[in-house]
C-alpha positions in Angstrom: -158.7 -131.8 -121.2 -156.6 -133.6 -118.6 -152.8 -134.3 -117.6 -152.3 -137.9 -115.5 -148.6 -137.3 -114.0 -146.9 -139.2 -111.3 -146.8 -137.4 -107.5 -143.3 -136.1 -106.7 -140.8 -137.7 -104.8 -137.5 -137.0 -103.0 -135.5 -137.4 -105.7 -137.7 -137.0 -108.8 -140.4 -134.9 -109.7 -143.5 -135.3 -111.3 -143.7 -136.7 -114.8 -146.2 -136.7 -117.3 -147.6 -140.2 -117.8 -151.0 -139.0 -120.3 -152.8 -136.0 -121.6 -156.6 -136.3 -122.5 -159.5 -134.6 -123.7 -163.2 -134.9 -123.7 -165.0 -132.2 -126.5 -168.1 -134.7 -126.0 -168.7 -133.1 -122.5 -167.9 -136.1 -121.1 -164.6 -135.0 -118.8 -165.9 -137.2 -115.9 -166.0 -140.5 -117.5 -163.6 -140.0 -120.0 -161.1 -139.2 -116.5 -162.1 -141.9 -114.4 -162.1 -144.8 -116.8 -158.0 -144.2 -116.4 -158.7 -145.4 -112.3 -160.9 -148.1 -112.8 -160.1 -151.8 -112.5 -160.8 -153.7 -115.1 -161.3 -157.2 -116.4 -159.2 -158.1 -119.2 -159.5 -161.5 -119.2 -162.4 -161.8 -121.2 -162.3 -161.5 -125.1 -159.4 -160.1 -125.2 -156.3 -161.9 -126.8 -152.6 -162.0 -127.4 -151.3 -162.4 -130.8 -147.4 -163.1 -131.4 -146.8 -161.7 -128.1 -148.7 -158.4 -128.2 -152.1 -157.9 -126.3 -155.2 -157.0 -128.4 -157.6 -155.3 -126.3 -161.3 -155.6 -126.7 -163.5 -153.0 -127.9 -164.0 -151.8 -124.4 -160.5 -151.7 -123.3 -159.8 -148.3 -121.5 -156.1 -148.3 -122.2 -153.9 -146.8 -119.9 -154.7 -147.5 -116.1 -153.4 -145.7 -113.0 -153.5 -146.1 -109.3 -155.1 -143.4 -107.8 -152.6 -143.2 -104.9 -149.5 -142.9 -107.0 -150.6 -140.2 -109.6 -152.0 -136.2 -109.6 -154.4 -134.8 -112.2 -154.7 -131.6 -113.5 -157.4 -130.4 -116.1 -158.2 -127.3 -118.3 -161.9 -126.8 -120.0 -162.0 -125.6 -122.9 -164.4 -125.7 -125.9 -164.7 -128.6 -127.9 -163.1 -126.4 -130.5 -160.4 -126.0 -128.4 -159.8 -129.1 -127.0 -157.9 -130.6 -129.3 -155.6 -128.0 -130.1 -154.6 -127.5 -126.0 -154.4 -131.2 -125.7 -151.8 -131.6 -128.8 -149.8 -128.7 -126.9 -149.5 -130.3 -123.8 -148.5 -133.7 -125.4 -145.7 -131.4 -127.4 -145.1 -129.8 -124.1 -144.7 -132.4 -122.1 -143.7 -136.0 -124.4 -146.3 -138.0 -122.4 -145.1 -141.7 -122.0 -148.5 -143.0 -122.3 -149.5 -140.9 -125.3 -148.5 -142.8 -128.7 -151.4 -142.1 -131.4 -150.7 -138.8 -133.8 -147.5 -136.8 -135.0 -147.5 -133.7 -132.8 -144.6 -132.2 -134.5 -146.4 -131.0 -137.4 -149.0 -130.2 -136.0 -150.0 -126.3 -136.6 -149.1 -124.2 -133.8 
């Protein structure tokens, strides 16, 4: 699993943009799809003013200058249950699927 936060500045410090997992075993492309450019533009649409990714759309992008990343492994097992805690822990903004309050722990 993986935290994306933004680096520290004078008068701020870091803050937590997205947490991830991987329990595929798949930590390296499931990371760096979050600092990869991509295009868009094709197939994908806008409906009453929203944007409707395509199938392929990696969500969330970064720039790799402006952002840290930490990660834990864990077992797939675990995965889940670290990654709810940190999205508890630390309200990610990025992070919108699932209701972590109720979750059990």
């Amino acid at each position: 699993m993986y935290a994306i936060r933004t680096k520290p500045g004078i008068f701020f410090g870091p803050k937590v943009l997205y947490v991830g997992e991987s329990h595929t075993g798949n930590l390296y492309q499931t990371l760096t799809r979050h600092f990869q450019r991509w295009n868009r533009g094709k197939d994908a649409k806008w409906y009453a003013g929203h944007f409707e990714p395509k199938q392929t759309d990696p969500g969330h992008t970064y720039d790799r200058g402006g952002v840290e990343v930490t990660f834990k492994v864990a077992t797939p097992a675990r995965a889940l249950l670290h990654q709810t805690a940190w999205i508890r822990r630390f309200r990610p903004r990025d992070n919108h699927a699932g209701n972590y309050e109720d979750a059990p722990f």
